[in-house]
C-alpha positions as a Markdown table, in Angstrom:
| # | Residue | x | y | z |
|---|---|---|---|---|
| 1 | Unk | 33.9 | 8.6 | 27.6 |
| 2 | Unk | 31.0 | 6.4 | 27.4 |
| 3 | Unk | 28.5 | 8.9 | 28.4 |
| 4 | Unk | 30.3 | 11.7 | 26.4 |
| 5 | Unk | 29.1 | 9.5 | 23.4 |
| 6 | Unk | 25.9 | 9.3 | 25.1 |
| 7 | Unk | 25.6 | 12.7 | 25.1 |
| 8 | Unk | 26.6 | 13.3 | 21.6 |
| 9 | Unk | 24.8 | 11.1 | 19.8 |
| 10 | Unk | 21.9 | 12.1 | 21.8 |
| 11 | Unk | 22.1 | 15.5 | 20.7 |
| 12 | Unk | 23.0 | 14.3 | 17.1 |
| 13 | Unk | 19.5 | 12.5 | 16.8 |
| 14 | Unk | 17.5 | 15.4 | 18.3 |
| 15 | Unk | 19.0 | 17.8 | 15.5 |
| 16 | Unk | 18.3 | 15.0 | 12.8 |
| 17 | Unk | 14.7 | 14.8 | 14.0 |
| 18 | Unk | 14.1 | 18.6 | 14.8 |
| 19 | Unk | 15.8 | 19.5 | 11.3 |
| 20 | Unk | 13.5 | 15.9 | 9.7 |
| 21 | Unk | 10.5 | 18.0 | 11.0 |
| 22 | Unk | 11.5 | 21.0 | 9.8 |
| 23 | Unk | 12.1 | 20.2 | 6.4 |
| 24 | Unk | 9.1 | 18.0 | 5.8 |
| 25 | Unk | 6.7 | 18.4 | 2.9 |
| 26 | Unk | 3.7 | 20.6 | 3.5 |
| 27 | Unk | 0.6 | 20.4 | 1.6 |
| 28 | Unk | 0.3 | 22.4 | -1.2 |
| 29 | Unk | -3.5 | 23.6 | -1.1 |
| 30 | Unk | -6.6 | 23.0 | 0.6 |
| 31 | Unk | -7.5 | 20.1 | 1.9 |
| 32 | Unk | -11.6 | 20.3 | 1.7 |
| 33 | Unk | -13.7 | 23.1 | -0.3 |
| 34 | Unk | -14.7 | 26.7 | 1.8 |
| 35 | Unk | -18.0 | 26.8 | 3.3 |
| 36 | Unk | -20.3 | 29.3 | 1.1 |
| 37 | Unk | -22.2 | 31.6 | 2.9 |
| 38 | Unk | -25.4 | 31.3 | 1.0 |
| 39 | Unk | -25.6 | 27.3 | 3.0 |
| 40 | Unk | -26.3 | 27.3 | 6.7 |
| 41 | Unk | -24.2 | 25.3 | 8.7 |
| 42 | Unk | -26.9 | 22.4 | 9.9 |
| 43 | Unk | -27.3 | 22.0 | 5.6 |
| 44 | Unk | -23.5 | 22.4 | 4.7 |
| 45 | Unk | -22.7 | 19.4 | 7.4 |
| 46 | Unk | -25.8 | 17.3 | 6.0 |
| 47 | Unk | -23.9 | 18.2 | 2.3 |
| 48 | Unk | -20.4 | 17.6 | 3.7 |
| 49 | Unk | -21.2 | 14.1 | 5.0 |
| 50 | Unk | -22.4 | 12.7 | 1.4 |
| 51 | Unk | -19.6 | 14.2 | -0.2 |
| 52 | Unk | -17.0 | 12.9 | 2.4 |
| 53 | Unk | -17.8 | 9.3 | 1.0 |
| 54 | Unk | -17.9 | 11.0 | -2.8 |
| 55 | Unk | -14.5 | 11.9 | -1.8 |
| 56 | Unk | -13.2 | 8.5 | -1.2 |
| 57 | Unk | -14.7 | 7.3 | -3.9 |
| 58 | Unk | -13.0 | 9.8 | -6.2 |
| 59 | Unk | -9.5 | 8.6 | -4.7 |
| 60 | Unk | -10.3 | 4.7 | -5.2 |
| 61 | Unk | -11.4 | 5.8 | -8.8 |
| 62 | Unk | -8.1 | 7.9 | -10.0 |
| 63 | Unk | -6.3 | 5.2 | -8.3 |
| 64 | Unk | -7.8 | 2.3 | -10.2 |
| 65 | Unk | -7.9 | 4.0 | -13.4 |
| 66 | Unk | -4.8 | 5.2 | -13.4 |
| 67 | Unk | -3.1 | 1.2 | -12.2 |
| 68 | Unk | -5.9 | 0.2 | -15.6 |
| 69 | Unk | -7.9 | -1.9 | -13.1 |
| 70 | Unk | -10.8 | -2.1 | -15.9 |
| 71 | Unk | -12.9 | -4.0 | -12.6 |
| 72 | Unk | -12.1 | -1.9 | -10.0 |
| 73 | Unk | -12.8 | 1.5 | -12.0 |
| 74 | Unk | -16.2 | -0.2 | -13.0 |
| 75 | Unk | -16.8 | -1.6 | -9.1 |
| 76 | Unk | -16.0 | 2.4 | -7.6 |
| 77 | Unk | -17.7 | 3.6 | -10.7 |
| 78 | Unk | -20.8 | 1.8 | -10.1 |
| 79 | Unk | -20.9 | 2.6 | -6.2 |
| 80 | Unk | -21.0 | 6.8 | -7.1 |
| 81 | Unk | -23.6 | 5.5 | -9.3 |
| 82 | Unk | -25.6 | 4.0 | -6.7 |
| 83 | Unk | -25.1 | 6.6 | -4.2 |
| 84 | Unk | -28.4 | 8.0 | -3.1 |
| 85 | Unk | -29.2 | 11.2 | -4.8 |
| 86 | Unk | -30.3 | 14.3 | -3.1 |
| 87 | Unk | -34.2 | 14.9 | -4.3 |
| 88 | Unk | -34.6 | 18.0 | -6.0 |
| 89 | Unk | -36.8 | 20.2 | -3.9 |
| 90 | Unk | -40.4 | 20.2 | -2.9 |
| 91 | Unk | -42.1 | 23.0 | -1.2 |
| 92 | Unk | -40.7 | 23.6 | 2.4 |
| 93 | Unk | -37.8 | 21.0 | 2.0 |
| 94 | Unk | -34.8 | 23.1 | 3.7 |
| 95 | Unk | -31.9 | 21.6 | 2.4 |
| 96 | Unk | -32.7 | 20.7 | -1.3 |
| 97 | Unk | -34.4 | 24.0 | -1.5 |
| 98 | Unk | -31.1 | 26.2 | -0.5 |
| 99 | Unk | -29.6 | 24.5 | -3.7 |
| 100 | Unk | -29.4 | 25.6 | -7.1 |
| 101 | Unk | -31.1 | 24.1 | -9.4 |
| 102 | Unk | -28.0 | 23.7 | -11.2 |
| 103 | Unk | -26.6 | 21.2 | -8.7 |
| 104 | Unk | -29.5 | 18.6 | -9.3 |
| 105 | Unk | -29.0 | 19.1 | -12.9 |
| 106 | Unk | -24.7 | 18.1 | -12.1 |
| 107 | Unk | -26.0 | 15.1 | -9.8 |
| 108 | Unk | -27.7 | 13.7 | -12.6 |
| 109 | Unk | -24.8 | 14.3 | -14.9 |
| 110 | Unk | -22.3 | 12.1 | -12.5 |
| 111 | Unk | -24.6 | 9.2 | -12.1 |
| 112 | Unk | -24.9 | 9.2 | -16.0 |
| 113 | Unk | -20.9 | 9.8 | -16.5 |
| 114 | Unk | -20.6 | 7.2 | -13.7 |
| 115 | Unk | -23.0 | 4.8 | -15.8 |
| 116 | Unk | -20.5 | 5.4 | -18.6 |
| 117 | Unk | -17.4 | 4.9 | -17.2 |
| 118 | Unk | -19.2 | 1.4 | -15.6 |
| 119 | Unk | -19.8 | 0.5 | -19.3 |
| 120 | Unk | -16.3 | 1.8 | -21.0 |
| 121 | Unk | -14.6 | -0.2 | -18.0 |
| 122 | Unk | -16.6 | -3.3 | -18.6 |
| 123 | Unk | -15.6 | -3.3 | -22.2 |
| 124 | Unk | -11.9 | -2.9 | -21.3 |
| 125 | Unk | -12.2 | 0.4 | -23.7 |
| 126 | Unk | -8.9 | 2.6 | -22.0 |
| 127 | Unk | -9.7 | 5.2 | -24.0 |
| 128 | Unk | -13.0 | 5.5 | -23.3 |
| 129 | Unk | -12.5 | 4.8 | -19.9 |
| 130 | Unk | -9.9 | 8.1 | -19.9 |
| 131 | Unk | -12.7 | 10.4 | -21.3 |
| 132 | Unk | -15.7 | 9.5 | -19.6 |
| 133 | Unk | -13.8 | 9.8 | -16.3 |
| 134 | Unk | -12.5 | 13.3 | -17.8 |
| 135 | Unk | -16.1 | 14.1 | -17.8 |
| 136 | Unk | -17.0 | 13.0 | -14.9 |
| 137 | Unk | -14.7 | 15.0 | -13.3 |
| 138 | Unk | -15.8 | 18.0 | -15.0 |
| 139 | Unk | -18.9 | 17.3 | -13.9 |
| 140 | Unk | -17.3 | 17.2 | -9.9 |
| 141 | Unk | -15.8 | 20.9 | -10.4 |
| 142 | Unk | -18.9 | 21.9 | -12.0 |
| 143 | Unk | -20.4 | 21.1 | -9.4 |
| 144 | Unk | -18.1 | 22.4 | -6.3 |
| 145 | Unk | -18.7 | 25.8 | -8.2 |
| 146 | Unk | -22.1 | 25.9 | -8.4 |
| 147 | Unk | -22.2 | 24.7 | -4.3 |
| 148 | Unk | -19.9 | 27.7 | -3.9 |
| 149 | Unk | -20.5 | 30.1 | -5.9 |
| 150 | Unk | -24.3 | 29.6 | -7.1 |
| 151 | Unk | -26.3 | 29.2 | -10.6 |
| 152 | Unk | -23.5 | 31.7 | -12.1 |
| 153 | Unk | -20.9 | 30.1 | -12.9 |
């Protein structure tokens, strides 16, 4: 009888896990931006490392913001800030010169809405902090369009 019960309940778990898996949420969209076609690979991995830490950085800064951490939106704020900019191109520079124009232009347009959001957080201004960070991540999608899609759009 004892192993009968064994047996079942054995059985019983396996179908909870198996149905557990199964069932388990799945993510909704991508996960990381397409590679454009225009960007070799050795400049799209350079690219792809500085925007990996962008990417934290953008999750630390909707999480503070949104919990109305005032000095932890100004502390993640002020690191995109300080991130090392890539230089806009000089002749035979390979990677600066495969991008747009456009995307130095967005760069300098998230260390400025960066600078903001450092100042509205410092000043404990909610709403300011709301709207500059709405800008700022304007100026991320801006951005991720022009690396995909070129001076266009």
């Amino acid at each position: 009888m004892r192993k009968t019960a064994t047996i079942v309940g054995s059985v019983a778990l396996a179908a909870l896990v198996g149905t557990a898996l199964l069932l388990r949420p799945r993510s909704l969209g991508r996960e990381h931006l397409p590679e454009p076609s225009s960007i070799p690979a050795p400049a799209r991995q350079a690219i792809k490392a500085k925007m990996g830490r962008h990417d934290v950085q953008m999750q630390a800064l909707v999480s503070r913001l949104i919990l109305l951490d005032a000095d932890g939106v100004a502390r993640v704020a002020g690191e995109i800030f300080d991130e090392p900019s890539l230089a806009r191109p000089i002749g035979g520079d390979e990677l600066n010169g495969l991008l747009p124009e456009r995307f130095f232009v967005l760069q300098d347009e998230l260390r400025a809405r960066a600078r903001r959001l450092v100042t509205a957080s410092a000043n404990k201004d909610r709403r300011s902090m709301a709207e500059e960070f709405g800008a700022l991540a304007k100026s991320c999608v801006d951005c991720h369009a022009t690396y995909l899609y070129g001076e266009s759009r």
